[in-house]
Backbone bond lengths (Angstrom), bond angles and torsions (degrees), N, CA, C in turn:
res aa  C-N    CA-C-N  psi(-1)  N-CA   C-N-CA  omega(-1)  CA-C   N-CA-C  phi
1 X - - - 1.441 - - 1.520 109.18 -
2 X 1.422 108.00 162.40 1.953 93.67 -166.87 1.454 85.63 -126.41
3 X 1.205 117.54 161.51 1.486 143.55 155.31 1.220 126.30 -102.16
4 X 1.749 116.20 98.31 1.501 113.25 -168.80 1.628 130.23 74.16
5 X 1.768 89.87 8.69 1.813 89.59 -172.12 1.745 102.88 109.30
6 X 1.405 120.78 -2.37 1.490 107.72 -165.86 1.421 79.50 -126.86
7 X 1.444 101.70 154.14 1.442 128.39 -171.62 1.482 108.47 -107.43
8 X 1.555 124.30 113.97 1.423 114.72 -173.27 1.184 122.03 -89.59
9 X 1.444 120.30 147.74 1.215 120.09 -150.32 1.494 115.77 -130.84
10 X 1.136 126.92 133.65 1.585 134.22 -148.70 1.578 114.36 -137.26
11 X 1.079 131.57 111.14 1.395 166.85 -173.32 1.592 98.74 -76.96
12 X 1.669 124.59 80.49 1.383 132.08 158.32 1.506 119.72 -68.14
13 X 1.297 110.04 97.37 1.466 121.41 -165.85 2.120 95.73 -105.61
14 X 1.167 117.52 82.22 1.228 140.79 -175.02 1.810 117.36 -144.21
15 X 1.190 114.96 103.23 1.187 126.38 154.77 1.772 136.23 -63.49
16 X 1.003 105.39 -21.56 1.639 102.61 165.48 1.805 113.53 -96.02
17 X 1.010 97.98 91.41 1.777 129.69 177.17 1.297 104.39 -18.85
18 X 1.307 135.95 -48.80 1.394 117.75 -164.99 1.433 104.42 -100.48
19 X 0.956 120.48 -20.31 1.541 113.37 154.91 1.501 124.78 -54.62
20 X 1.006 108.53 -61.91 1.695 126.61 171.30 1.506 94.28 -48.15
21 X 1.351 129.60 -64.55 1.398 99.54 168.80 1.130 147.62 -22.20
22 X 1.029 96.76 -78.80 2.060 129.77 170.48 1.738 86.00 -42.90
23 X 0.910 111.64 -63.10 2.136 107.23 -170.10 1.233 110.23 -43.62
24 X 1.449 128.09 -43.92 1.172 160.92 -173.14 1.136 116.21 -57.55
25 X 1.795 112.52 -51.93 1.548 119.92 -155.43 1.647 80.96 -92.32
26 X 1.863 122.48 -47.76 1.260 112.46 -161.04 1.773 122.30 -50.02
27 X 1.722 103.68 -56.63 1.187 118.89 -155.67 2.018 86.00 -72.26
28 X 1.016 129.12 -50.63 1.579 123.64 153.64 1.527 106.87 -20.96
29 X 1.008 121.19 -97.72 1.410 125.68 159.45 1.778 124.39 13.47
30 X 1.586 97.09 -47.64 1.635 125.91 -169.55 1.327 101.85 -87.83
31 X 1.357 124.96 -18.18 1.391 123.46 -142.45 1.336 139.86 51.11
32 X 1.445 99.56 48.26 1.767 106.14 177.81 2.090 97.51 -116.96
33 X 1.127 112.92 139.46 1.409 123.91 -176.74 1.574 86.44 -61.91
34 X 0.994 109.07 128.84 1.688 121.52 157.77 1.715 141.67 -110.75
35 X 1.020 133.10 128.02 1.532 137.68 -163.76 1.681 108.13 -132.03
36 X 1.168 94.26 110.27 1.584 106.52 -178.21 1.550 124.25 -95.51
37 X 1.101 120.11 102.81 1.996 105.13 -175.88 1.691 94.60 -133.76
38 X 1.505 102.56 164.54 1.447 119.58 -171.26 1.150 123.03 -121.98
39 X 1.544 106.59 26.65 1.731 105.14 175.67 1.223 78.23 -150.11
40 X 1.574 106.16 174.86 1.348 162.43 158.89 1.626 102.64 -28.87
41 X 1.596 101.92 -89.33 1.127 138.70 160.77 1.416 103.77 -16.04
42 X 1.289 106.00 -85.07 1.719 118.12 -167.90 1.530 128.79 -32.46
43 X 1.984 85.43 -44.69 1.353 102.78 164.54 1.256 141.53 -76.08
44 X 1.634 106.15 -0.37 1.233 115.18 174.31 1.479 105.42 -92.32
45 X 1.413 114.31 -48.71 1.531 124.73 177.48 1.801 104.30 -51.47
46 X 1.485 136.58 -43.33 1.744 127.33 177.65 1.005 87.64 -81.74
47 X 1.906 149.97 -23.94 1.716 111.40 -172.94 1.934 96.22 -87.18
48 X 1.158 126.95 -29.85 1.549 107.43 178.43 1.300 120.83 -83.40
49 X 1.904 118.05 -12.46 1.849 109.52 154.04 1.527 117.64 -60.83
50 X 1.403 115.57 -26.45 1.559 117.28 -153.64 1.555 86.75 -168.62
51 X 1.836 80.59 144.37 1.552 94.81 166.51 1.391 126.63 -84.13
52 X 0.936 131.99 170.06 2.008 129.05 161.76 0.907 129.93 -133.79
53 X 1.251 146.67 153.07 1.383 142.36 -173.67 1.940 116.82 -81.63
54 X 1.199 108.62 -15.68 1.591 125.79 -164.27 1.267 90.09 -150.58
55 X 1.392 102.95 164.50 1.454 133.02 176.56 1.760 101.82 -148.60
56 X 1.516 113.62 104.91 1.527 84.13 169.22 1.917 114.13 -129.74
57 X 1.063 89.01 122.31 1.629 123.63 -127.88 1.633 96.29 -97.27
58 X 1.430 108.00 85.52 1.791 112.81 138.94 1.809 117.81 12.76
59 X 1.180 134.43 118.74 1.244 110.50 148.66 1.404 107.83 -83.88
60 X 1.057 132.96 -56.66 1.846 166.11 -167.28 1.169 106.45 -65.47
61 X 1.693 130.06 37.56 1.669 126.59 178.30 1.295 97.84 -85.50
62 X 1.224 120.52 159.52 1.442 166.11 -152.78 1.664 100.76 -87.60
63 X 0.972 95.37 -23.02 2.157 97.73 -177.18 1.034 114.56 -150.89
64 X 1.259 122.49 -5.53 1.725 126.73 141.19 1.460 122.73 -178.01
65 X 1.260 117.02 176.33 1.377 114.99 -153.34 1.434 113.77 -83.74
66 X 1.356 133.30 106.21 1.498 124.81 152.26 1.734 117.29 32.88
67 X 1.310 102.89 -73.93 1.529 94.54 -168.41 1.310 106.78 -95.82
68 X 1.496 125.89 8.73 1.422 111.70 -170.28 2.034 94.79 -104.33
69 X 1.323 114.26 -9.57 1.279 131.42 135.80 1.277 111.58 -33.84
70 X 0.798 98.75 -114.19 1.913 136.50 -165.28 1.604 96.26 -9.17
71 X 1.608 132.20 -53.37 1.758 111.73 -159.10 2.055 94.34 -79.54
72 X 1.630 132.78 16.96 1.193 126.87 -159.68 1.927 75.98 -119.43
73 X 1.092 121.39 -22.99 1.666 117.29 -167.83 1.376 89.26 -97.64
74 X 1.155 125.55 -37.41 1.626 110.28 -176.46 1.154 91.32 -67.76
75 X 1.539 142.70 -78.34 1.472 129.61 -152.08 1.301 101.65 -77.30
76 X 0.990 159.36 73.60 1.545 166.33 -35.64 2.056 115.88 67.84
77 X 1.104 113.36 -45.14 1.306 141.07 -137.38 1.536 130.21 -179.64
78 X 1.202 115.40 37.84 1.765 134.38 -173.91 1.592 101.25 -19.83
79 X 1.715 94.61 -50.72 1.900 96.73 -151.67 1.730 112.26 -79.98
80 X 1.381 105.25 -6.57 1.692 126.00 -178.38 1.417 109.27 -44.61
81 X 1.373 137.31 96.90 1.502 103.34 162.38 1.655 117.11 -95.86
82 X 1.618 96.72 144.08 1.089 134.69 -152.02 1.605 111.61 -106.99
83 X 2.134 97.59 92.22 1.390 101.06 -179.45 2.201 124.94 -84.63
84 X 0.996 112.77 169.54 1.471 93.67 168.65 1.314 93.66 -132.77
């Protein structure tokens, strides 16, 4: 769905692949720009190239945990909200 003409855009921070798919194809589906990565890391590296409107945020990543993430993506990205 867009705001004002802009298409919001959401940062799938999920490591088990066929899920992240399916997340991917749905909210696509909705018309929201979508970005899929599977680490920690990754997600820190697409929230400081680009901003996003959502974060929807892994607890169970592969190189660290969901919320021990999340207060490094907010100050990364203040206005992000940040699902688990």
């Amino acid at each position: 769905m867009s705001d004002a003409g802009r298409e919001i855009s959401v940062l799938v921070v999920e490591d088990d692949h066929s899920l992240a798919r399916r997340l991917t194809e749905r909210f696509t589906l909705e018309g929201f720009q979508v970005t899929p990565v599977g680490t920690a890391a990754a997600a820190e590296r697409a929230l400081a190239d680009r901003g996003f409107d959502v974060v929807l945020l892994d607890v169970g990543l592969p190189d660290e945990s969901g919320f021990d993430v999340a207060p490094r993506l907010r100050a990364l990205h203040p206005a992000a909200a940040i699902l688990f």
